[in-house]
N, C-alpha and C positions, 0 to 999 in steps of 0.2 A: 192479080196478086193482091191478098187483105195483108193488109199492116196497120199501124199503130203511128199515127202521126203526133209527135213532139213538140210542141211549141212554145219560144221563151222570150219572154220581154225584152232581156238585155242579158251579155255573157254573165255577168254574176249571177244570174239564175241559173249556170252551167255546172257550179261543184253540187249542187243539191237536184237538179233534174237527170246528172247523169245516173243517179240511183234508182230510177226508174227505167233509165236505159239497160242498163245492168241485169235489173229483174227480169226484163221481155228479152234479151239476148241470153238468161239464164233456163228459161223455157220454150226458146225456138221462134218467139214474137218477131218478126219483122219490124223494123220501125223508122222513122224516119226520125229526126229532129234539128232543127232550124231556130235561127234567133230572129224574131222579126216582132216588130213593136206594134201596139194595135195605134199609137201615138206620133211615133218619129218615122216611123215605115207603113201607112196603112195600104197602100198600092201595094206593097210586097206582101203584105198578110192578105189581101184577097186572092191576088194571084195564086201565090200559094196555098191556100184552101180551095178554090176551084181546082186548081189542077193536082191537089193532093188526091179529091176527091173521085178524078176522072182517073189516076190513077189507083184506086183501089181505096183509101184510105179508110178503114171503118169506124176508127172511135179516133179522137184529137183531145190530146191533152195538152192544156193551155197553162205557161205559169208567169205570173205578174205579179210586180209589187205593187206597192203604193194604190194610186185610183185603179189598176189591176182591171184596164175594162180589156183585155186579151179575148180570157172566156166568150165573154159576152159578144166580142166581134165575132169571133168564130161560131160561134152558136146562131148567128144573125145572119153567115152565108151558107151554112149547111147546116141539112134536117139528121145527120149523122149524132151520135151521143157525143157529147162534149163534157170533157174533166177538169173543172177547176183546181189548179193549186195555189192558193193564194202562198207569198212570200212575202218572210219577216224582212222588217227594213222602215223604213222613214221612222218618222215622229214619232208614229202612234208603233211603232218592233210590228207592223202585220197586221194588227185590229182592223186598219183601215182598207189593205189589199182581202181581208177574210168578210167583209162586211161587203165591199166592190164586188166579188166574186158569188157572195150566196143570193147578196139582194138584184132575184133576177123579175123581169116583168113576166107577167104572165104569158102561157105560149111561146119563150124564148130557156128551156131550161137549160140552167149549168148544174153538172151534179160537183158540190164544193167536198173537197177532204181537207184536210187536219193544215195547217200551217208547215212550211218545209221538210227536214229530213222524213217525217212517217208519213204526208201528204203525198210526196213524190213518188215513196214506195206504195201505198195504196193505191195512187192514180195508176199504175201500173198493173196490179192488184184487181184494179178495178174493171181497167180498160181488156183483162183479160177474160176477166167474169163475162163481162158483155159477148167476147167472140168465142166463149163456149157455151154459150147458148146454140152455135149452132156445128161446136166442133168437138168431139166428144172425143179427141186423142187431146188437147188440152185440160177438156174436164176433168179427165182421169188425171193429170198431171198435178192440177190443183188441188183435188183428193189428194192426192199423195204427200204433197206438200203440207199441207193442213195436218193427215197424222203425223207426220213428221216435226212438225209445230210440237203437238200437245205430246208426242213422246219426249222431246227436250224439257217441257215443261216438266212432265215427270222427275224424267232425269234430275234437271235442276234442284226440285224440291227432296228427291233423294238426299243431295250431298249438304243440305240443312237443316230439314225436318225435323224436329223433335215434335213426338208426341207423346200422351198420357196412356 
C-alpha cells in the first residue's frame, strides 16, 4: 500500500496540518499522520519512519516550529522525498522554523514550502505531484483540478473586471 506520511512536531501544528490531510483524503491519498518531536520524542520519530517506510510510505511530510529540525531527521533516516512545512510561532512568527527547514546540508534534501496554512496545502500538493509520477489516475486528477483553479479565476475576475 503507498500513502502519504504526516508528521508534526507537537498538536498545535494539528489545526494547520490537517489541511493537508483534507487535500489527500479529497483526492483518494492515503495518509498517515502522527505527532512525534524530532526533540522530545526522537525514539518515536525513528521508529516510526522505519516502519512508515516498511510499510509503503512514499513521500513524508514533516511540520515544525521553531529550530524545526523534524525535516531534517526524517530526511536522515529515509532516502524517500521529504516535505518541509516550516510553522509560524516563536520569536522570530516562523523565520527561524523556515530558515531550520531549507538550510539543508548537502546530500540530506528537504524540499521546504511557504510558512503554515498555504505550506500545508502545497505539501500535500506537493507530495501528490511526486506519486503521479508514476500514477497517472491521480495525474489526471491534478489536471483537473488545476483547470478548475484557472476557471474560478476566470469566473472571479468576471464578477469585477472592468475594462477599456
Amino acid at each position: 500500500m503507498k500513502f502519504v506520511s504526516i508528521l508534526m512536531g507537537s498538536k498545535s501544528d494539528y489545526e494547520i496540518m490537517q489541511e493537508a490531510a483534507k487535500i489527500l483524503e479529497k483526492f483518494g491519498v492515503a495518509h498517515e499522520l502522527i505527532i512525534s518531536s524530532a526533540h522530545r520524542s526522537p525514539e518515536r520519530t525513528h521508529t516510526y519512519v522505519k516502519g512508515a517506510e516498511e510499510k509503503g510510505a512514499k513521500v513524508f511530510i514533516a511540520a515544525a516550529g521553531m529550530a524545526a529540525h523534524l525535516a531534517g531527521v526524517v530526511a536522515s533516516l529515509t532516502t524517500k522525498p521529504v516535505i518541509g512545512v516550516p510553522m509560524k510561532g516563536g520569536a522570530m512568527d516562523g523565520m527561524d522554523a523556515m530558515l531550520s527547514t531549507v538550510q539543508m546540508p548537502a546530500g540530506m534534501p528537504v524540499a521546504t514550502v511557504a510558512l503554515g496554512k498555504a505550506g500545508a496545502m502545497n505539501s500535500a500538493y506537493l507530495a501528490m505531484q511526486i506519486l503521479a509520477i508514476e500514477d497517472e489516475e491521480l495525474r489526471a486528477k491534478l489536471l483537473e483540478d488545476r483547470i478548475l483553479k484557472a476557471k474560478k479565476v476566470e469566473s472571479d475576475s468576471n464578477e469585477v473586471e472592468v475594462r477599456i
